[in-house]
C-alpha positions in Angstrom: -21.2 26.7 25.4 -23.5 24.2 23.3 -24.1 21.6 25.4 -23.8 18.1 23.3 -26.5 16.3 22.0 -29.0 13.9 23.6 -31.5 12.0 21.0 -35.1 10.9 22.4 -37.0 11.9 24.7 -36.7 14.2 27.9 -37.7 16.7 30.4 -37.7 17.1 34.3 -37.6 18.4 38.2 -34.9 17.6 40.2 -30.8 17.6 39.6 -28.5 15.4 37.6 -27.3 13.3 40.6 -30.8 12.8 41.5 -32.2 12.2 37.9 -29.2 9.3 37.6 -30.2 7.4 41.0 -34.2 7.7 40.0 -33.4 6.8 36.4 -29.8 4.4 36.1 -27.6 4.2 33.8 -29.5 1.8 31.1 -32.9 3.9 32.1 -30.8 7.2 30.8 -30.1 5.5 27.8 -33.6 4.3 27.4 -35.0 7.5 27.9 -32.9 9.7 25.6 -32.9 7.0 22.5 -34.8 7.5 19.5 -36.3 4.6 18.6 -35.1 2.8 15.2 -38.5 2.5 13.0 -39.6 -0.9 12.2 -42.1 -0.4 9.7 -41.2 0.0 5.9 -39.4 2.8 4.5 -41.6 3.8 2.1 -43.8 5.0 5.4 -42.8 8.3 5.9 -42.9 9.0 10.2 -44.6 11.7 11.6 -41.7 13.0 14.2 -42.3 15.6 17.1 -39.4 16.8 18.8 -39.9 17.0 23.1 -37.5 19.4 24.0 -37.0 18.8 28.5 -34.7 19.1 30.8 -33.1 15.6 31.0 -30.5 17.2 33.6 -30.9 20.5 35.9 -32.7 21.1 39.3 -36.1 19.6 36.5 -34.8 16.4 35.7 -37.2 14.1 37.7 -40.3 15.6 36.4 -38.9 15.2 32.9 -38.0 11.7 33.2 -41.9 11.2 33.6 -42.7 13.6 30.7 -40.6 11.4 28.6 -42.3 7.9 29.6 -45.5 9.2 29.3 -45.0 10.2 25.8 -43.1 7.3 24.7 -45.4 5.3 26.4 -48.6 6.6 23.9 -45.6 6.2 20.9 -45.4 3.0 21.4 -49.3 2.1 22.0 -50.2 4.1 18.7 -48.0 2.5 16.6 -48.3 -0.8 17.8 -52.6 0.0 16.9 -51.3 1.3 13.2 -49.7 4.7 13.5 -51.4 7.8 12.5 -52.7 7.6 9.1 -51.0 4.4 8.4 -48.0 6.2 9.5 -45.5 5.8 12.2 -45.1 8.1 14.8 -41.2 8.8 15.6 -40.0 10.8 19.0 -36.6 13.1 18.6 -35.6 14.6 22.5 -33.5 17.0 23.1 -32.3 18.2 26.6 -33.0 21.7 27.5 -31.3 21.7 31.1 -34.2 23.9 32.4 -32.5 27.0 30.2 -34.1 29.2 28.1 -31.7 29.5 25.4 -30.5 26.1 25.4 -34.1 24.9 24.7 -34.3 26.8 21.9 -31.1 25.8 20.7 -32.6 22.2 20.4 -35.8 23.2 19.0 -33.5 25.2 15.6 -31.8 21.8 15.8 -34.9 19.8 15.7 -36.2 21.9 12.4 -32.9 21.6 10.8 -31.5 18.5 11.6 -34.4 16.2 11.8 -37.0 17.8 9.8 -39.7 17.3 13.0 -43.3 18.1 12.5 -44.2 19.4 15.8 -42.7 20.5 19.2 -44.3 19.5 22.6 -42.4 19.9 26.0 -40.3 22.1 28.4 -41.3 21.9 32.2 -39.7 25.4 33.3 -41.9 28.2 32.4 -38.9 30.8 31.3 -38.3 27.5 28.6 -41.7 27.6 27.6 -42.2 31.3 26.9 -38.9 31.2 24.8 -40.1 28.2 22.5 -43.5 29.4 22.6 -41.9 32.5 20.7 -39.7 30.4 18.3 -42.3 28.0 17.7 -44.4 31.3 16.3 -41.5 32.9 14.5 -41.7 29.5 12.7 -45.4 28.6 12.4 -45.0 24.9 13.9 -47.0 23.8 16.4 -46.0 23.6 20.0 -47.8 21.9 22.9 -46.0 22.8 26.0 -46.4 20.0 28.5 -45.3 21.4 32.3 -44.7 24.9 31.8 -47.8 26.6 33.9 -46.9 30.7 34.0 -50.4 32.3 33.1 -48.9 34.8 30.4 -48.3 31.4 28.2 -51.8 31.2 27.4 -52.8 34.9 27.9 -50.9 38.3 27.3 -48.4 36.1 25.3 -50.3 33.2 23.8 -49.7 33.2 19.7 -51.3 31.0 17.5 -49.2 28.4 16.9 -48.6 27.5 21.0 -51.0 24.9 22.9 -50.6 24.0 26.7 -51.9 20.7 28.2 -51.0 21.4 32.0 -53.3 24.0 33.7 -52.0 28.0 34.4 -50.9 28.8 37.9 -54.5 30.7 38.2 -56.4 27.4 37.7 -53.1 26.2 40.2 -53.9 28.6 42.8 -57.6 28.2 43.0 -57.6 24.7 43.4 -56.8 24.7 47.0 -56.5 28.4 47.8 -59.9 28.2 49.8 -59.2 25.6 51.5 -56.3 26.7 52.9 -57.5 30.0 54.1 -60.8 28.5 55.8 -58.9 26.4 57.5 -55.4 27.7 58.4 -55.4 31.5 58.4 -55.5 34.4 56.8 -51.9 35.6 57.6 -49.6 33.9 54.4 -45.8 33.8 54.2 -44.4 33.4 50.8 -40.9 31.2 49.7 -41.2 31.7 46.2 -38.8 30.0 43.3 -37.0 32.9 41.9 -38.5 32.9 37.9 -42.0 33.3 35.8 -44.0 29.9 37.4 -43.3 31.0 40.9 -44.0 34.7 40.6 -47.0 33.9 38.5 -48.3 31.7 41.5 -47.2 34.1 44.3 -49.2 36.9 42.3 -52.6 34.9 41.8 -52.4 33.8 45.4 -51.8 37.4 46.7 -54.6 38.9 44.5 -56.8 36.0 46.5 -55.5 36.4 49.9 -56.2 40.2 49.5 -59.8 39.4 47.7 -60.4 37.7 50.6 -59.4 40.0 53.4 -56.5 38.9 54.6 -52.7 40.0 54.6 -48.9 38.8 53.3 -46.5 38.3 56.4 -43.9 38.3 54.6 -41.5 36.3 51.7 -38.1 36.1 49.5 -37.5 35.1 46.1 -35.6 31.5 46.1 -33.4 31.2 43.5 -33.4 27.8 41.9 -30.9 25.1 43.3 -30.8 26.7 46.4 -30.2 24.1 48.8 -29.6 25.8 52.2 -33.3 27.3 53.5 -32.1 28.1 56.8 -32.0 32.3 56.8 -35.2 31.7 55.2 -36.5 29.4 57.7 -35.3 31.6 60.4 -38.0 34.3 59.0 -40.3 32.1 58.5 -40.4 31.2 62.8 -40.0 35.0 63.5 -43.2 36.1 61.5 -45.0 33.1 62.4 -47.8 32.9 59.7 -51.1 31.2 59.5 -49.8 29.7 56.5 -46.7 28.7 55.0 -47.0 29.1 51.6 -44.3 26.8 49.2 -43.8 27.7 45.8 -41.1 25.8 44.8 -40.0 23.3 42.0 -38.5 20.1 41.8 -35.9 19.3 44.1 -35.9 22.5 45.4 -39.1 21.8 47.0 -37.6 18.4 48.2 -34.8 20.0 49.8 -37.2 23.0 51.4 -39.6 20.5 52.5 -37.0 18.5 54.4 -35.6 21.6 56.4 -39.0 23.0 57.3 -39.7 19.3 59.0 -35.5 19.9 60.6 -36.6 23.4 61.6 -40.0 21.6 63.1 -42.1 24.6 61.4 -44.9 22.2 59.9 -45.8 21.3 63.6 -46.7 24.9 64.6 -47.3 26.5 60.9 -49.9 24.8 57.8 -47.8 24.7 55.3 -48.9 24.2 51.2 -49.1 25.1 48.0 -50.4 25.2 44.7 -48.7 22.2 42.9 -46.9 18.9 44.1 -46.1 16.1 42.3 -45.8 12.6 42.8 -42.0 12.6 42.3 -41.5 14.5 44.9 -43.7 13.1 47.6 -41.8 9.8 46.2 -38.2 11.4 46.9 -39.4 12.6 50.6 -38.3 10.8 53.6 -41.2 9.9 55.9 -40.8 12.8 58.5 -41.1 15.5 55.5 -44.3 14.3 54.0 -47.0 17.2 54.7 -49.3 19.7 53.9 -52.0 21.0 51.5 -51.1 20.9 48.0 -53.0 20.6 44.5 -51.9 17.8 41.9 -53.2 18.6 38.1 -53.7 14.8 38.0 -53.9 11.7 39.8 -53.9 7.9 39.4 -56.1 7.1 42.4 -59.4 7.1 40.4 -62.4 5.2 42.0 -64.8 4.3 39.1 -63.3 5.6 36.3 -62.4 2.3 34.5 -60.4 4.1 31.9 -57.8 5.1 34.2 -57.6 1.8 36.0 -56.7 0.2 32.7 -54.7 2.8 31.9 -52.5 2.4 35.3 -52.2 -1.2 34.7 -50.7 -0.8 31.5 -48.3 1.9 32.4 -47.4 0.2 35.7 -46.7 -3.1 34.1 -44.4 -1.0 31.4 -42.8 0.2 33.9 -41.5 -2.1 36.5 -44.9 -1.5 38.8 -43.9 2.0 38.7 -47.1 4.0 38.7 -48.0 6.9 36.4 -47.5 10.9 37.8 -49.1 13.6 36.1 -46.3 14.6 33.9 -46.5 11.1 33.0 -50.4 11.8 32.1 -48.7 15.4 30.2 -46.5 13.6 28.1 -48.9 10.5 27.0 -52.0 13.4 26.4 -49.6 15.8 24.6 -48.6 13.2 22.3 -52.2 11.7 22.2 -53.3 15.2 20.9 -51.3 15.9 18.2 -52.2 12.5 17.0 -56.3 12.9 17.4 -55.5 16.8 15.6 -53.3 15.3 12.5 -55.9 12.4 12.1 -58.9 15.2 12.7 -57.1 17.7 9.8 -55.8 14.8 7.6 -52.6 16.6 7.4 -49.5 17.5 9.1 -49.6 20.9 7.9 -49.2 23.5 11.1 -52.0 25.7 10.6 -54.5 22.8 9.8 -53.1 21.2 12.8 -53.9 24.6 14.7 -57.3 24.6 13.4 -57.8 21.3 14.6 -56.6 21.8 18.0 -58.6 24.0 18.6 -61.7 23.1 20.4 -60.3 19.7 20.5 -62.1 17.4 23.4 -59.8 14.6 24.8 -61.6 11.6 24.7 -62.2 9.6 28.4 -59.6 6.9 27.3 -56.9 10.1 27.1 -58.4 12.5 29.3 -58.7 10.2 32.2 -60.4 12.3 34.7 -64.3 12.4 35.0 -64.3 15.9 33.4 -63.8 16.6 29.8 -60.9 18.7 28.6 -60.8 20.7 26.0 -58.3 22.6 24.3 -60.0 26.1 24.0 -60.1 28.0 20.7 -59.6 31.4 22.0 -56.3 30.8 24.2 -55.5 27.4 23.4 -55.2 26.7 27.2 -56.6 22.9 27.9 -58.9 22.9 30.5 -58.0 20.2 32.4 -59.6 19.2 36.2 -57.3 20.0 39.5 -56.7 17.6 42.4 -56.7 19.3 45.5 -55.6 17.6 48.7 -53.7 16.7 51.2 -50.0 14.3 51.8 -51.0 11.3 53.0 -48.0 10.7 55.2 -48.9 7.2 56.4 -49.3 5.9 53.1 -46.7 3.9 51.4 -46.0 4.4 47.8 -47.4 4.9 45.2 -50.7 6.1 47.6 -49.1 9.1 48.4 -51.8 11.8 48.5 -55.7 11.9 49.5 -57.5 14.1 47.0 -60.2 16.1 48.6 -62.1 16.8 45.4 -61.8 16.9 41.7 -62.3 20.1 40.1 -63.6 21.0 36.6 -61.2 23.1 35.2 -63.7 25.0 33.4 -65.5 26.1 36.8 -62.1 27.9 37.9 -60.1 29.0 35.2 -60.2 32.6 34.2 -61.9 33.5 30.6 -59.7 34.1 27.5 -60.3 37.8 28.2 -59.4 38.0 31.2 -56.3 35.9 30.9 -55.5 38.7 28.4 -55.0 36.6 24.8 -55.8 38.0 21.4 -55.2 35.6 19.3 -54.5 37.1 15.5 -56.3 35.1 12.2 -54.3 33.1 11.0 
């Protein structure tokens, strides 16, 4: 069944119930309005439709997604608009599934006439849009969905990504993890395309590297009794415990292993964790080795200390996540490509992203990224490091290092993308 409409913007990580206590009831409304346009109506808006999961096991993450972007909406019209005209945000709720994002994105076209998509946080989303925003030639920027196909045996030319792939994931911290845990992994691995995708770039290292897979099991998402897994866990006893879960699954996982006592005896990490979630943890379940794709804690990089001022005083003092950084970049870059092409026209837009650098006041990490012309993949820098469980919010992790994107990520061939000519 269709689910019924939501207007604005939206896209996230954890459940409804948990989505609603994070978010409130006026916050929800907020979120998923689409702002009536002020200026005159003779200005014709530029609209992109963000197509996230405002409800489902993703809704946290989403709710960031969504502030991040309305957050640069607002800034860019308030400085003129692009190309003298205003920039309008249309949201529709994918619920994490597949087919019901692509629902919303044949609603989008037809109903609201948008110019562009941008979005989706779960990967299985993102390949399905990715497809429908091909089969239509408009151009999609997908904002959290990290499976490596995306960008490589299935990119198509009309589909951008700003997050990184679960390679450039993977090898953010994967070295650090084996040096100094163990070479002896044990894999809980959410049950679709970003957790297998992660599980096999990790395995291809571990084995690269000498050392061996204990063991694992395929989680499927919502599960939110770990226990027989757990109990596996204890009996292979790994050097590392290796978590590659999403949204409040990961909360829920994380809580159990600290119930089950395994992080005292066992490393446990990961390739991504997210502010959110280190947010949602009580104090005794905040742990391990993990890589963030972006961070606010920024010594002497004035751009993002003026950019965390104005978010956070947006915001309630509420401080921006990485999916917050996705949704303001995402929306940044359509807006630097449709100023850069002079048009709104999708395959002058694609031509424009491409090879498009993100300027420091948008890219807000001391690397450049750059949306690559082969693949279209935006190489964007990694945060390795570790939970900083004595911290109080929102310094919540100690990054180790920042790493280029560029010095990790895997070439356009060997990703596997052939992009046709358009």
């Amino acid at each position: 069944m269709q689910q019924p409409r939501k207007q604005g913007l939206g896209s996230g990580d954890f459940d409804r119930r948990d989505f609603l206590k994070t978010a409130g009831a006026t916050g929800l409304a907020t979120l998923l309005s689409t702002p009536t346009a002020t200026w005159a109506a003779s200005e014709k808006p530029i609209k992109i439709g963000l197509v996230d999961p405002v409800t489902s096991t993703f809704a946290a993450l989403g709710e960031s997604e969504i502030k991040g972007a309305r957050f640069a909406e607002a800034e860019i019209n308030k400085a003129g608009g692009i190309m003298g005209r205003p920039l309008q945000l249309f949201v529709e709720d994918s619920a994490g599934n597949p087919g019901t994002a692509v629902d919303k994105c044949a609603r989008l076209l037809s109903q609201d006439k948008v110019d562009f998509l941008m979005g989706t946080v779960n990967s299985a989303a993102s390949l399905a849009v990715s497809q429908f925003a091909n089969r239509h030639k408009k151009v999609f920027i997908v904002t959290g969905g990290h499976v490596d196909s995306l960008t490589g045996t299935s990119c198509n030319p009309f589909t951008f990504r700003t997050c990184s792939t679960t390679w450039m994931l993977t090898s953010g911290d994967f070295e650090t993890l084996f040096t100094k845990f163990g070479k002896k992994w044990y894999f809980l691995t959410t049950d679709y395309a970003f957790g297998k995708s992660e599980q096999s770039d990790y395995t291809a290292q571990i084995k690269k590297a000498g050392g061996s897979v204990a063991g694992g099991a395929l989680v499927p998402v919502g599960t939110t009794d770990f226990s027989s897994y757990l109990i596996d866990v204890k009996a292979k006893s790994p050097d590392v415990l290796c978590l590659l879960l999403a949204g409040n699954d990961q909360v829920n996982a994380m809580k159990q292993i600290a119930q089950f006592g395994i992080d005292k005896s066992i490393a446990v990490g990961g390739a991504l964790f997210e502010l959110e979630q280190a947010h949602a943890l009580p104090h005794a379940a905040r742990y391990g080795w993990w890589t963030m794709e972006w961070y606010w804690k920024q010594p002497n990089n004035p751009h993002v200390a003026d950019f965390v001022k104005r978010y956070a005083a947006a915001h309630n003092n509420e401080y921006p996540t990485a999916r917050v950084w996705f949704g303001f970049a995402t929306t940044h870059a359509f807006r630097l490509a449709v100023e850069k092409a002079k048009s709104t026209d999708s395959i002058k837009v694609v031509k424009a992203l491409e090879g498009l650098e993100l300027p420091p006041e948008v890219a807000l990490q001391p690397h450049t990224p750059m949306y690559r012309a082969a693949d279209h993949q935006l190489l964007i820098s990694m945060f390795p490091g570790h939970v900083n469980q004595s911290g109080k919010y929102p310094d919540l992790f100690d990054v180790s290092n920042i790493v280029p994107g560029a010095s990790i990520a895997k070439t356009p061939q060997e990703m596997g993308c052939k992009l046709p000519m358009l």
